[in-house]
C-alpha positions in Angstrom: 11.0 -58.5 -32.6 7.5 -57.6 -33.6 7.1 -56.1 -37.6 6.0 -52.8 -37.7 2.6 -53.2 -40.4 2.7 -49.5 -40.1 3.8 -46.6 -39.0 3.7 -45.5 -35.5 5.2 -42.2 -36.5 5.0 -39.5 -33.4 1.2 -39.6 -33.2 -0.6 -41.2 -30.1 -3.2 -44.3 -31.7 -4.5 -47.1 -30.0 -1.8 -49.8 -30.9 -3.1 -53.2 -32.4 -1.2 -56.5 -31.6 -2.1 -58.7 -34.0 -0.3 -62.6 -34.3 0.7 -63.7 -37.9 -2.5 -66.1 -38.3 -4.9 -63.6 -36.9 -7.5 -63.3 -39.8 -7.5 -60.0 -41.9 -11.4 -59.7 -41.5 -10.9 -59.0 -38.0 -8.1 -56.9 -38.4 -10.3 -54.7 -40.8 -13.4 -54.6 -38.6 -12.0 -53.7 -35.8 -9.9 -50.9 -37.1 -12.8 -49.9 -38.7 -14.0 -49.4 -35.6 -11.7 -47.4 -33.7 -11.4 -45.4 -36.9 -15.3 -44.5 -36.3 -14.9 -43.3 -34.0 -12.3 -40.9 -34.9 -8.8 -42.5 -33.1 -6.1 -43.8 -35.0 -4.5 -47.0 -34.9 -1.7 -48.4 -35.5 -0.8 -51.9 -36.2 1.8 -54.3 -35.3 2.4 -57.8 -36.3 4.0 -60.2 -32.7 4.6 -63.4 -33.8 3.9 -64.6 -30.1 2.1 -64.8 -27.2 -1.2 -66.7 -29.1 -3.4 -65.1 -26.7 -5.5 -61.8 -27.6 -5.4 -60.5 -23.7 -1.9 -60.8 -23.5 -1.4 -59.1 -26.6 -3.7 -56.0 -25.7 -2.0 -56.0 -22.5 1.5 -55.7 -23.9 0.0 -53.5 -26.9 -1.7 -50.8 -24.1 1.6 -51.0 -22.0 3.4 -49.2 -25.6 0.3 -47.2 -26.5 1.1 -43.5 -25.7 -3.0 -43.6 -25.4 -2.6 -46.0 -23.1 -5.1 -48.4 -24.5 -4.3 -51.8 -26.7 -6.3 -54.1 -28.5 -4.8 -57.7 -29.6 -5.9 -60.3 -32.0 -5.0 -64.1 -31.6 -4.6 -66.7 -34.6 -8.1 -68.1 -34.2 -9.9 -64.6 -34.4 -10.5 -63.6 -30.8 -10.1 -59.8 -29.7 -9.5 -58.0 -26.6 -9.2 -54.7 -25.3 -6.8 -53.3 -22.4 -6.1 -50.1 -20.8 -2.6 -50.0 -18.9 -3.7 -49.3 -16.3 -5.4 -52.6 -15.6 -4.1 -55.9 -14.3 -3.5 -58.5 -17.4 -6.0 -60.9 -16.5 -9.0 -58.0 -16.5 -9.0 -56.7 -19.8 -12.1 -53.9 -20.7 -13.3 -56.0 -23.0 -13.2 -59.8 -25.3 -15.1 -61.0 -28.3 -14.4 -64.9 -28.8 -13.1 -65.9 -32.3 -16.9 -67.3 -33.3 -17.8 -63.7 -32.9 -19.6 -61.9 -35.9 -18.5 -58.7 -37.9 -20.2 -56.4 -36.0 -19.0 -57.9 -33.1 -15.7 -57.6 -33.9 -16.2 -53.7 -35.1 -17.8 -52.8 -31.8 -14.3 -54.2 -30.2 -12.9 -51.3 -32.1 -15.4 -48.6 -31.1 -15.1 -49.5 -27.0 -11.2 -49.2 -27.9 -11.6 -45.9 -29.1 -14.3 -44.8 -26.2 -11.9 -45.8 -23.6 -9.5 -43.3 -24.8 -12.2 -40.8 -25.2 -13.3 -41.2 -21.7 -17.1 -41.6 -23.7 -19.7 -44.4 -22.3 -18.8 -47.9 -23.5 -21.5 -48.8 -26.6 
């Protein structure tokens, strides 16, 4: 059963997956980035699959927003809307990625729910 990192409380927010080793730096950008642009997130630590699509996948599947983002051990992201098939996520950023990188994860996250042009 995944640990709840916080709250999902009744508001709709872009639900993180993120596995145990995923590193906080990551976390924090892209967070930061979603927050940005003005959605909310909410975090969730899932001790398994090791694999950011799948986690995003799974993570959009819950999101009342319909969109997920997941985080592997080694650092790579992804972002998923439900309504896509697992294997085609919206977007990934490899674990080599940069900060910036990693905070523009966030922000297409957040545009997705917004309906806005991906950045």
């Amino acid at each position: 059963m995944p640990e709840q990192l916080t709250a999902p409380g009744p508001r709709p927010a872009v639900l993180v997956y993120r596995h145990p080793g995923a590193p906080a730096v990551v976390l924090r950008q892209v967070c930061a980035g979603v927050e940005e642009e003005g959605v909310p997130t909410d975090v969730t630590e899932v001790p398994g699959p090791d694999d950011a699509t799948a986690l995003a996948h799974a993570a959009a599947g819950e999101s009342r927003l319909g969109v997920g983002i997941g985080l592997d051990a080694a650092g790579a992201a992804a972002v998923h809307h439900g309504t896509l098939p697992e294997g085609t996520p919206v977007v990934t950023t490899p674990a080599q990625a940069l900060s910036s990188d990693w905070r523009r994860v966030g922000r297409i996250a957040a545009r997705v729910v917004k309906h806005l042009p991906l950045v």
